[in-house]
C-alpha positions as CSV (number, residue, x, y, z in Angstrom):
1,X,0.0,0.0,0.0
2,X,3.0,2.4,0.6
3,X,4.5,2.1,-2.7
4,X,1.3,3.1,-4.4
5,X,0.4,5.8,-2.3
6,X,3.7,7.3,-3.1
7,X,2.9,6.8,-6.9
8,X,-0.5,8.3,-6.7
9,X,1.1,11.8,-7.3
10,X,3.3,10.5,-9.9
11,X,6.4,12.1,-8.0
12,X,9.7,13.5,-10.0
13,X,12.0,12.1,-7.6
14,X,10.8,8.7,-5.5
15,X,12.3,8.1,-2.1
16,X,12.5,4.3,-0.6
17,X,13.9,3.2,2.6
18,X,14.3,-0.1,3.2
19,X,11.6,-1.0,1.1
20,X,12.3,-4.8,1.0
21,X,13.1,-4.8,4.4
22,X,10.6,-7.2,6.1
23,X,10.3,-9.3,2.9
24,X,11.9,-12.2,1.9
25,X,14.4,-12.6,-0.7
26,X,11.6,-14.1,-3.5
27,X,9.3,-10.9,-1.9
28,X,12.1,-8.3,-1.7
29,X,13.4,-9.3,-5.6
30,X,9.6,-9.1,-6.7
31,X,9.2,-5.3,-5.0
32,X,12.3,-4.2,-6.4
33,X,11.8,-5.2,-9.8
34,X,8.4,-3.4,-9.5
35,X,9.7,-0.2,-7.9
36,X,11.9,-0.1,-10.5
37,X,9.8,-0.9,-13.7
38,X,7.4,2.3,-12.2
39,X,10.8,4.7,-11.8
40,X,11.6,3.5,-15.5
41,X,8.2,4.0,-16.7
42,X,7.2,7.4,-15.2
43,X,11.0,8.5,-16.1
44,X,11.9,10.0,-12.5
45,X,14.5,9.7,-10.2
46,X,15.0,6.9,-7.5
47,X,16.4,7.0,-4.5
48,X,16.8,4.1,-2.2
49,X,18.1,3.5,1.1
50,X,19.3,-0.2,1.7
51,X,21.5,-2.8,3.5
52,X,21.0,-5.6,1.1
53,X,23.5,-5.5,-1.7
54,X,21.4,-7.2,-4.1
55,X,20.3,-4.0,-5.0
56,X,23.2,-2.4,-5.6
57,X,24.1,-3.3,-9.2
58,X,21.3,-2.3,-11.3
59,X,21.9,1.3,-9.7
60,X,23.0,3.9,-11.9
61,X,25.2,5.5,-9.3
62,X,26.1,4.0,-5.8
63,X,27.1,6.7,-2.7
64,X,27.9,4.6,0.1
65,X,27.9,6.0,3.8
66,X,30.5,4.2,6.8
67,X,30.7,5.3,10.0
68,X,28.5,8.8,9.5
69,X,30.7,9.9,7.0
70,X,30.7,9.4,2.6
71,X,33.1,6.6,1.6
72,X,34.8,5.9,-1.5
């Protein structure tokens, strides 16, 4: 229900924290695929917040935070 109230408004810029979070890996895979067919289809920017690194590589940019402070 989230994710489509935060589509409703069809948003330039879509912010997701943790949004596989409570899932599980076959759940979390099936979210993120459909978060990221919408940011493809409505052409805006994603932004997403997450421990697992299963997300990382389709990413067009990674910034990665360690101890408070930017890394890399």
């Amino acid at each position: 229900m989230a994710i489509a109230r935060a589509l409703i408004k069809d948003p330039v810029v879509l912010l997701a924290d943790e949004p596989t979070g409570n899932l599980d890996r076959k759940g979390g895979d099936e979210i993120f695929a459909l978060i990221r067919e919408q940011q493809r289809s409505r052409d805006c920017t994603l932004v997403v917040v997450t421990h697992d690194r299963r997300f990382i590589r389709p990413a067009d940019r990674v910034i990665e935070i360690q101890d408070g402070l930017l890394a890399g």
